[in-house]
LOZA-621948 format. One record per residue: x, y, z of N, C-alpha, C, CB in turn. Coordinates in pm, whole numbers, padded with zeros to 5 digits, always signed. Glycine has a CB too. Layout:
XYZXYZXYZXYZ/...
end
This chain:
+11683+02640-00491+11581+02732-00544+11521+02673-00672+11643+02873-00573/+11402+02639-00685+11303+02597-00801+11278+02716-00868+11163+02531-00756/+11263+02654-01028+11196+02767-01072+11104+02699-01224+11326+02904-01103/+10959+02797-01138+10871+02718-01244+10804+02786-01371+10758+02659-01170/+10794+02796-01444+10693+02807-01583+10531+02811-01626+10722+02705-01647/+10486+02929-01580+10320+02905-01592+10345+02938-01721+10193+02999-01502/+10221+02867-01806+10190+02918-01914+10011+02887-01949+10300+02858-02015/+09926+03008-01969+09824+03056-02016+09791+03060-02169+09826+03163-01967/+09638+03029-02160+09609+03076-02312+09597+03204-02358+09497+03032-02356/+09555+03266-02462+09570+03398-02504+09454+03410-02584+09701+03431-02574/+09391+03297-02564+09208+03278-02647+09157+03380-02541+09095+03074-02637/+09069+03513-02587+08938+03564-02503+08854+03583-02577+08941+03681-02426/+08815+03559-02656+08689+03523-02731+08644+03374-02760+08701+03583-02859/+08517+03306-02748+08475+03208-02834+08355+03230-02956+08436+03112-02743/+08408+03219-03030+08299+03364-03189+08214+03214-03210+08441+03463-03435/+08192+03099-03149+08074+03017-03149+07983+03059-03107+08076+02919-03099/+07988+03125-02939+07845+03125-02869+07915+03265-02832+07784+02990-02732/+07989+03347-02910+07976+03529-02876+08051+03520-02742+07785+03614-02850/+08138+03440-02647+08118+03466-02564+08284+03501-02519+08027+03376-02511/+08319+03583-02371+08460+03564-02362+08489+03478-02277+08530+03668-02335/+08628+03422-02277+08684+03317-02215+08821+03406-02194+08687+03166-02305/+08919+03275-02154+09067+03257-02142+09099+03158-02013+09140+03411-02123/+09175+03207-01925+09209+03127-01828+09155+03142-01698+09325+03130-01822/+09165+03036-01633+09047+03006-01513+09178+03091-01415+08984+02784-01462/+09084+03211-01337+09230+03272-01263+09285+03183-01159+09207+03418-01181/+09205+03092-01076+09225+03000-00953+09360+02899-01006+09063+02900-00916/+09317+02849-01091+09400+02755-01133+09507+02838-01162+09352+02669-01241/+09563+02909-01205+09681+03004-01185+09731+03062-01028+09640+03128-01269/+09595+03125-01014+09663+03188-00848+09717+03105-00762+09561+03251-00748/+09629+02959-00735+09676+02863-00604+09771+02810-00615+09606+02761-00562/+09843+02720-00756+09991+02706-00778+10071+02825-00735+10020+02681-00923/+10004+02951-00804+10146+03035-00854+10187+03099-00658+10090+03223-01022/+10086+03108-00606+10062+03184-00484+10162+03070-00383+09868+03203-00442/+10137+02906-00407+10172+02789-00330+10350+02814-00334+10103+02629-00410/+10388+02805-00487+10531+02800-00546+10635+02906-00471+10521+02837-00711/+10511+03050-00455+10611+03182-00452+10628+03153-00243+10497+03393-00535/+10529+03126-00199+10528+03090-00038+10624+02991-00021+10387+03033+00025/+10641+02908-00109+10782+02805-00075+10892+02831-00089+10799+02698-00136/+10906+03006-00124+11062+03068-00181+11088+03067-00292+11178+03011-00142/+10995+02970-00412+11050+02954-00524+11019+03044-00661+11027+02831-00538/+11088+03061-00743+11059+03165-00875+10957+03066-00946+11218+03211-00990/+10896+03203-01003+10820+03163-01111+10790+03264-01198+10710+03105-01074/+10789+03230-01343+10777+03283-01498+10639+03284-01514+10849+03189-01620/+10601+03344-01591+10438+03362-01674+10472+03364-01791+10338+03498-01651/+10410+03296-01893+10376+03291-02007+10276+03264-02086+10426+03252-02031/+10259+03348-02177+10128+03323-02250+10179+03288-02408+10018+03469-02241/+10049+03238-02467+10060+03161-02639+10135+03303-02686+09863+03114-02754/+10047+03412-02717+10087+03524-02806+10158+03643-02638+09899+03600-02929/+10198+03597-02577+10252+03707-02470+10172+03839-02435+10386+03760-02520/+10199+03934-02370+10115+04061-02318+10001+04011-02251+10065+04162-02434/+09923+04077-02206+09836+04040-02077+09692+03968-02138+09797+04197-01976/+09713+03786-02088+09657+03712-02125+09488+03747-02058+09738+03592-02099/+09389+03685-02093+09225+03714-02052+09251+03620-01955+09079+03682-02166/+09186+03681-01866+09091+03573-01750+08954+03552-01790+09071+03638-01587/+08934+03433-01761+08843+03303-01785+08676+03380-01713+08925+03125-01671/+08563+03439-01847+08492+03459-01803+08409+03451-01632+08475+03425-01884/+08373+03560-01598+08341+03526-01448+08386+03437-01300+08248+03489-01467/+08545+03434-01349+08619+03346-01331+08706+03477-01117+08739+03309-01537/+08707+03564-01200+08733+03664-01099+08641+03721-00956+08746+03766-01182/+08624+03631-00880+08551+03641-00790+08550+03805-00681+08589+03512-00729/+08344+03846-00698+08396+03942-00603+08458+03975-00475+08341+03983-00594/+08494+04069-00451+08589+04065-00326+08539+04000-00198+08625+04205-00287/+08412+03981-00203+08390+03901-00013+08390+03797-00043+08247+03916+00097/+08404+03695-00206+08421+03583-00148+08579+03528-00238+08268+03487-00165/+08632+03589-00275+08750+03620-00337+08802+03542-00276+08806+03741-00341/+08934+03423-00352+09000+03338-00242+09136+03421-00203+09036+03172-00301/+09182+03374-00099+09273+03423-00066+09420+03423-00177+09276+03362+00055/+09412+03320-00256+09514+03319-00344+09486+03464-00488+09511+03139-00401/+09351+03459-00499+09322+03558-00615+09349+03698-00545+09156+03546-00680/+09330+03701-00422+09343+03891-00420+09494+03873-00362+09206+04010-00282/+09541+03745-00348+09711+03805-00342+09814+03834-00457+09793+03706-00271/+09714+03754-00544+09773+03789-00698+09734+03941-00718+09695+03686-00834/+09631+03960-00712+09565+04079-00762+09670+04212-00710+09395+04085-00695/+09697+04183-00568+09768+04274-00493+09953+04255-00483+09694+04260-00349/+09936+04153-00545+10101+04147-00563+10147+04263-00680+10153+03974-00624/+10243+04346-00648+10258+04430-00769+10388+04318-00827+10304+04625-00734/+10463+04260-00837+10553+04193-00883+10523+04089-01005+10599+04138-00776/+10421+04047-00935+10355+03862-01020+10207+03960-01072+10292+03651-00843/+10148+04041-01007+10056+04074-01118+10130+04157-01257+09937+04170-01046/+10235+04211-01224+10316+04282-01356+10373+04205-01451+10429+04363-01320/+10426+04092-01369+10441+03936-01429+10337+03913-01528+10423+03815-01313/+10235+03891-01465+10102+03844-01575+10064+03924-01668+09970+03822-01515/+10066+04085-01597+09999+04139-01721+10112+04120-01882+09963+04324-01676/+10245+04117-01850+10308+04163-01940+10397+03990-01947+10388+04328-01900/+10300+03907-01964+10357+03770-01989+10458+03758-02118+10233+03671-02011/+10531+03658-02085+10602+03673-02188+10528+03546-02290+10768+03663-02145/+10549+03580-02472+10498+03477-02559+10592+03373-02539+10483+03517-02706/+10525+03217-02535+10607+03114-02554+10715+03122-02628+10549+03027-02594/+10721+03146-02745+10822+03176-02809+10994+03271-02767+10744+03230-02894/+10894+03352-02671+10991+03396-02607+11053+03388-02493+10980+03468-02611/+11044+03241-02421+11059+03220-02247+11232+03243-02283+10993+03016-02152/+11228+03276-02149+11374+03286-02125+11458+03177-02114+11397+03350-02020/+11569+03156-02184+11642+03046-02168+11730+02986-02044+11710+03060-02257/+11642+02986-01950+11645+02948-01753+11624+02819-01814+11497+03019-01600/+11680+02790-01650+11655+02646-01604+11538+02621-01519+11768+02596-01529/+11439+02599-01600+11316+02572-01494+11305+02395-01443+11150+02623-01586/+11278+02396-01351+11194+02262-01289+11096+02242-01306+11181+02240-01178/+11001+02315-01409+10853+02233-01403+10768+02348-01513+10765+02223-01201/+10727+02281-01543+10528+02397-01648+10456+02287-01628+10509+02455-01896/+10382+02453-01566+10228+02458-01557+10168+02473-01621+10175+02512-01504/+10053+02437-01656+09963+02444-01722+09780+02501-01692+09988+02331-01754/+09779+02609-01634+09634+02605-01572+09553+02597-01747+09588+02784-01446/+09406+02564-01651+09314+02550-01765+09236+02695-01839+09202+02452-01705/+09092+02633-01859+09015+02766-01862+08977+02735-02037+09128+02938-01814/+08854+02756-02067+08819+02693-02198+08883+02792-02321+08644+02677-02210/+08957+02882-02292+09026+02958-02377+09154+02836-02447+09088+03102-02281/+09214+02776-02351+09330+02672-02403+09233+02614-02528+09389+02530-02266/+09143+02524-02516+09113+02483-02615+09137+02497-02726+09048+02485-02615/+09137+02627-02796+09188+02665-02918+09292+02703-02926+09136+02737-02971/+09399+02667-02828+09552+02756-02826+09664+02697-02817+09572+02845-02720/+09600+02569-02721+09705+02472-02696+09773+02362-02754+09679+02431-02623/+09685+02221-02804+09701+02177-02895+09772+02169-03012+09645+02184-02900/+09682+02260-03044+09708+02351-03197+09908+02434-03206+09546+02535-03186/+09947+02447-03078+10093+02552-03088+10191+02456-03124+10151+02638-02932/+10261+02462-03239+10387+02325-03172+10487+02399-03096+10494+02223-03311/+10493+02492-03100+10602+02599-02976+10622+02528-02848+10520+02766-02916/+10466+02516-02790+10399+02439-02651+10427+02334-02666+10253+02435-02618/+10399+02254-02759+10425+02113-02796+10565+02076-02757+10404+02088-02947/+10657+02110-02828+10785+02146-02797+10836+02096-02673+10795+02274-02798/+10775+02239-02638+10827+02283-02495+10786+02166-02356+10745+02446-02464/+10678+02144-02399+10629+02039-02298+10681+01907-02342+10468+02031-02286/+10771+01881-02441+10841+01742-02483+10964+01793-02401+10867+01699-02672/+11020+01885-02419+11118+01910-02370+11139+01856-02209+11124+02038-02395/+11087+01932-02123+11038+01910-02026+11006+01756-01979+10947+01986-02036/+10924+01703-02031+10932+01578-02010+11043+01475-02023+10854+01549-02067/+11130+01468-02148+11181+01428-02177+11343+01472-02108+11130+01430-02282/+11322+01556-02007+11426+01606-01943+11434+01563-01767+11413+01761-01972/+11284+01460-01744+11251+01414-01641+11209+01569-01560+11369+01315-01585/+11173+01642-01610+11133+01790-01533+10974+01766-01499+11156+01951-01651/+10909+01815-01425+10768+01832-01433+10698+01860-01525+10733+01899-01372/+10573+01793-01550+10490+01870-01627+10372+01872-01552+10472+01823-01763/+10309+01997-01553+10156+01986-01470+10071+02051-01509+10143+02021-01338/+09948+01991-01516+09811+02051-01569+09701+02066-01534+09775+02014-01644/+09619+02144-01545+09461+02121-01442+09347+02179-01538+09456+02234-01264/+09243+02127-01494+09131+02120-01596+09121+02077-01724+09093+02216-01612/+09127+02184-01856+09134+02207-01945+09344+02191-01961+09035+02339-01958/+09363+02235-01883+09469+02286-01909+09566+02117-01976+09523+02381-01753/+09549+02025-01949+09589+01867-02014+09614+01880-02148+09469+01749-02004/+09526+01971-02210+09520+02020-02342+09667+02021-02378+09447+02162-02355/+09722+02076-02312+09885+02111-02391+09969+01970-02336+09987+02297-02314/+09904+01862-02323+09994+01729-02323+09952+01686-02448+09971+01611-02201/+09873+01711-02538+09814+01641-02585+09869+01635-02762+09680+01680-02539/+09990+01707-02837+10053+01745-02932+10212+01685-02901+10030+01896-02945/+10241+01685-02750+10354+01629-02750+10416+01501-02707+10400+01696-02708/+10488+01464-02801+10526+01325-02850+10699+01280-02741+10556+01344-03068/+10733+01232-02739+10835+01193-02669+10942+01160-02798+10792+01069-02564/+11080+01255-02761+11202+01176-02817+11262+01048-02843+11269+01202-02772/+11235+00994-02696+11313+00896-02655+11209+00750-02739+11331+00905-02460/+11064+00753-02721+11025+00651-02799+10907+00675-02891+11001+00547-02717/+10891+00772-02958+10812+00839-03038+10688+00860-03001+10810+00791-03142/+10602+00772-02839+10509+00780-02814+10425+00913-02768+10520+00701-02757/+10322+00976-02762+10285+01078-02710+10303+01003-02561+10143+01139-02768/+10295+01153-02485+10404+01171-02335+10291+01128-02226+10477+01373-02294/+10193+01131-02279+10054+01081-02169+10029+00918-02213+09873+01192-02209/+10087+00849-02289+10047+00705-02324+10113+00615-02145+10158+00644-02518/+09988+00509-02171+10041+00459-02056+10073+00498-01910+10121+00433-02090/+10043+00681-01916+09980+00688-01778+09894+00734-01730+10026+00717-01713/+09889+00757-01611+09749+00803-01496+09746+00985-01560+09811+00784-01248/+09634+01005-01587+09592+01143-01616+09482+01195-01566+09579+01162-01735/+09444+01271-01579+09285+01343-01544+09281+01463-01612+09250+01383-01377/+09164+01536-01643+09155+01618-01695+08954+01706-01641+09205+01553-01846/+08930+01794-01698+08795+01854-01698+08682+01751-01782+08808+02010-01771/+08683+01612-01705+08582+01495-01794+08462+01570-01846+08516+01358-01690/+08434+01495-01952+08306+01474-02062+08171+01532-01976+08279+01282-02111/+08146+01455-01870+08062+01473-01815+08019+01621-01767+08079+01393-01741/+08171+01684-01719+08222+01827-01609+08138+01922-01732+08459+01874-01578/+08226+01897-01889+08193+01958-01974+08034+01972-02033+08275+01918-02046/+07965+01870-02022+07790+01866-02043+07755+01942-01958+07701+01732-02025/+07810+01962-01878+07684+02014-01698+07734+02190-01740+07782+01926-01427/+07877+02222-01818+07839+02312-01846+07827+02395-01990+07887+02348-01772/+07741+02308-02055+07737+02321-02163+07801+02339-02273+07698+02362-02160/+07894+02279-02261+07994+02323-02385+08083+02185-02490+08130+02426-02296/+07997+02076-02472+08029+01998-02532+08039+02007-02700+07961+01922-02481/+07938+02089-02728+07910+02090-02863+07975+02210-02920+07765+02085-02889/+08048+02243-02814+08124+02429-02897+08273+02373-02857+08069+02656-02778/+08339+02310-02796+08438+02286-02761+08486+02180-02922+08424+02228-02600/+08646+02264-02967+08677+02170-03073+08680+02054-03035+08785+02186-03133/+08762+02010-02927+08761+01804-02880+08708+01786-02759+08928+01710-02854/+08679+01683-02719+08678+01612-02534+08848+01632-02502+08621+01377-02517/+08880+01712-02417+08999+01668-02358+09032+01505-02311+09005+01753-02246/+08938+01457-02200+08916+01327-02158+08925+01234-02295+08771+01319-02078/+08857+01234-02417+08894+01165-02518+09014+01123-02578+08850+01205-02581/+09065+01306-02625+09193+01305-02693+09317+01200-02572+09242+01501-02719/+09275+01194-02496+09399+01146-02371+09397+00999-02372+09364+01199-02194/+09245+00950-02365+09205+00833-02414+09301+00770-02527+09072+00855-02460/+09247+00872-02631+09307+00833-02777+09424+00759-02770+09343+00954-02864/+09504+00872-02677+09676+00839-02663+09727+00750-02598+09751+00929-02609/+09612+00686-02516+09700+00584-02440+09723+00592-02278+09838+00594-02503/+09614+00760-02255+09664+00743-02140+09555+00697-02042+09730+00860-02102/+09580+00698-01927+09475+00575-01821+09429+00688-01738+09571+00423-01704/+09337+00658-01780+09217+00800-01722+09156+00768-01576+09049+00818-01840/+09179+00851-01490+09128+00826-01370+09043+00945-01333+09233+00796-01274/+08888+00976-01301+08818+01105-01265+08760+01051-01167+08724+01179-01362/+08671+01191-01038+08594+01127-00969+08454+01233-00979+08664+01092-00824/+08353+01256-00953+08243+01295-00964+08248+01417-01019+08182+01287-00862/+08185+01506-01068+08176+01618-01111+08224+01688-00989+08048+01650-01165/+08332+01806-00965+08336+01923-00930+08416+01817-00775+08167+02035-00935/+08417+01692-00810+08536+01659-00712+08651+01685-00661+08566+01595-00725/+08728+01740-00646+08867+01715-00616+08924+01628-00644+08897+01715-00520/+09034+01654-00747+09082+01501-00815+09226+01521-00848+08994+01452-00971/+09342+01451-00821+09465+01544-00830+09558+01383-00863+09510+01666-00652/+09667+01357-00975+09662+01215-01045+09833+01260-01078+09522+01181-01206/+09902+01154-00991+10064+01168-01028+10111+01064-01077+10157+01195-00919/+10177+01072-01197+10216+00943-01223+10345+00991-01274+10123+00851-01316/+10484+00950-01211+10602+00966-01266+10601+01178-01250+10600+00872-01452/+10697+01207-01410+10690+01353-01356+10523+01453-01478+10913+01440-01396/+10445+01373-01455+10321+01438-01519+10259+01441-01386+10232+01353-01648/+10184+01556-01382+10094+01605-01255+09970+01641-01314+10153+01737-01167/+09857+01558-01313+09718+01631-01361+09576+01665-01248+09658+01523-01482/+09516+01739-01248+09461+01776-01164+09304+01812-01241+09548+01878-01098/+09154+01758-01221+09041+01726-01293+08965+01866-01286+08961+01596-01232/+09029+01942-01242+08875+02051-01258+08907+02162-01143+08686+01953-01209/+08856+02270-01173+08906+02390-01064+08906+02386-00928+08836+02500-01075/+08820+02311-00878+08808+02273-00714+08964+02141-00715+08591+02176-00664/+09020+02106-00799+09164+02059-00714+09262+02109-00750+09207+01925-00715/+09210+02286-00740+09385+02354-00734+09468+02300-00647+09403+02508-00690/+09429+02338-00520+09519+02332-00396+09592+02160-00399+09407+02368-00235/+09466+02068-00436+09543+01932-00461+09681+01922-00595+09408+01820-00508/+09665+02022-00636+09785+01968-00737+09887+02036-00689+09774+01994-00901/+09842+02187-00706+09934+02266-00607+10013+02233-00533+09890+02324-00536/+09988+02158-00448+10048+02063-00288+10095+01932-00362+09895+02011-00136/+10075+01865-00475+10139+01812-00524+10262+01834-00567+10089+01790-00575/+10253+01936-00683+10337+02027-00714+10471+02040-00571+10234+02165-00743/+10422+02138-00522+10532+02131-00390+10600+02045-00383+10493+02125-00266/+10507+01877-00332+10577+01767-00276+10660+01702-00324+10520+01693-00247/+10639+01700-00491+10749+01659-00573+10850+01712-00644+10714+01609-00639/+10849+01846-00629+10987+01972-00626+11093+01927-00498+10912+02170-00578/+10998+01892-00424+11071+01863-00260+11173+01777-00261+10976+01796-00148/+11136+01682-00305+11222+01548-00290+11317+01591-00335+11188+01419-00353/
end
């Protein structure tokens, strides 16, 4: 029995352009929906805990709703889960196999910035456990450093993230505090993307990154395959 670790931002405002944010729901539902169909547990957590924002217009209406969002929606178990996430600070002291990381331009200001997250995602790594991220969500690799050789935990490998480019097309280069794709750069790690709104899903060792909301299901199914072994 696996058991995995979502964790969400708790940003729903951006007081730059007035607007609300938080987390992209897809990138949550298709892991969390993939994990619970394989038998396995899974935790919710958010930066400040209690029921984190979903990611402006992010909640699709019901006829074209994916099948993973209205099973969340209709799960009373994992939606009670979410609403009443627990704060990082407060995860339970389990043995998980893996955090997640979905995106959603709310992380931006949440992730980084926590050393709680920071932490936690050294931990994890440094425990050979999973770490996995999608879109935006890379953000929370990006503070934590490794024990074992002081390097940050993305140097030297294959990553992906919501590229420079993803971010121009939707305007938010100039309101967003960093380039995700940069900061990763910075560190050392070896950036691999493919076209805007591609499907892009990048394993290297136990980091799992995934480029942008259309490759839930690719990391997702990643995810799986390497719990499996």
């Amino acid at each position: 029995m696996k058991n995995i670790l979502f964790v969400v931002t708790s940003i729903h405002h951006i007081a730059e352009i007035d607007r609300k944010t938080g987390f992209y729901l897809d990138e949550l539902a298709i892991p969390l929906k993939a994990v619970v169909d394989n038998g396995w547990n899974a935790s919710i957590a958010s930066i400040k805990g209690g029921e984190p924002p979903i990611e402006y217009k992010t909640l699709r209406p019901k006829n074209i709703r994916t099948d993973a969002q209205q099973w969340l929606l209709d799960d009373e178990f994992y939606f009670n889960k979410l609403r009443n996430s627990f704060s990082i600070k407060d995860v339970p002291n389990e043995n998980y196999d893996a955090i997640f990381m979905p995106g959603g331009h709310g992380v931006m200001w949440d992730f980084k910035q926590n050393k709680i997250l920071a932490d936690l995602v050294t931990n994890f790594y440094d425990s050979n456990k999973i770490v996995a991220a999608i879109c935006h969500g890379p953000a929370g690799l990006l503070a934590s450093v490794s024990k074992k050789n002081n390097n940050p935990i993305c140097s030297g490998k294959k990553v992906t993230c919501f590229t420079n480019e993803e971010e121009e097309k939707v305007g938010m280069t100039e309101i967003v505090p960093y380039l995700v794709e940069d900061e990763l750069v910075k560190q050392g790690g070896l950036f691999f993307k493919k076209e805007s709104r591609t499907p892009n899903c990048v394993v290297d060792g136990n980091i799992l990154t995934g480029q942008n909301p259309e490759s839930s299901y690719l990391l997702a199914s990643a995810l799986i395959d390497v719990l499996s072994l």
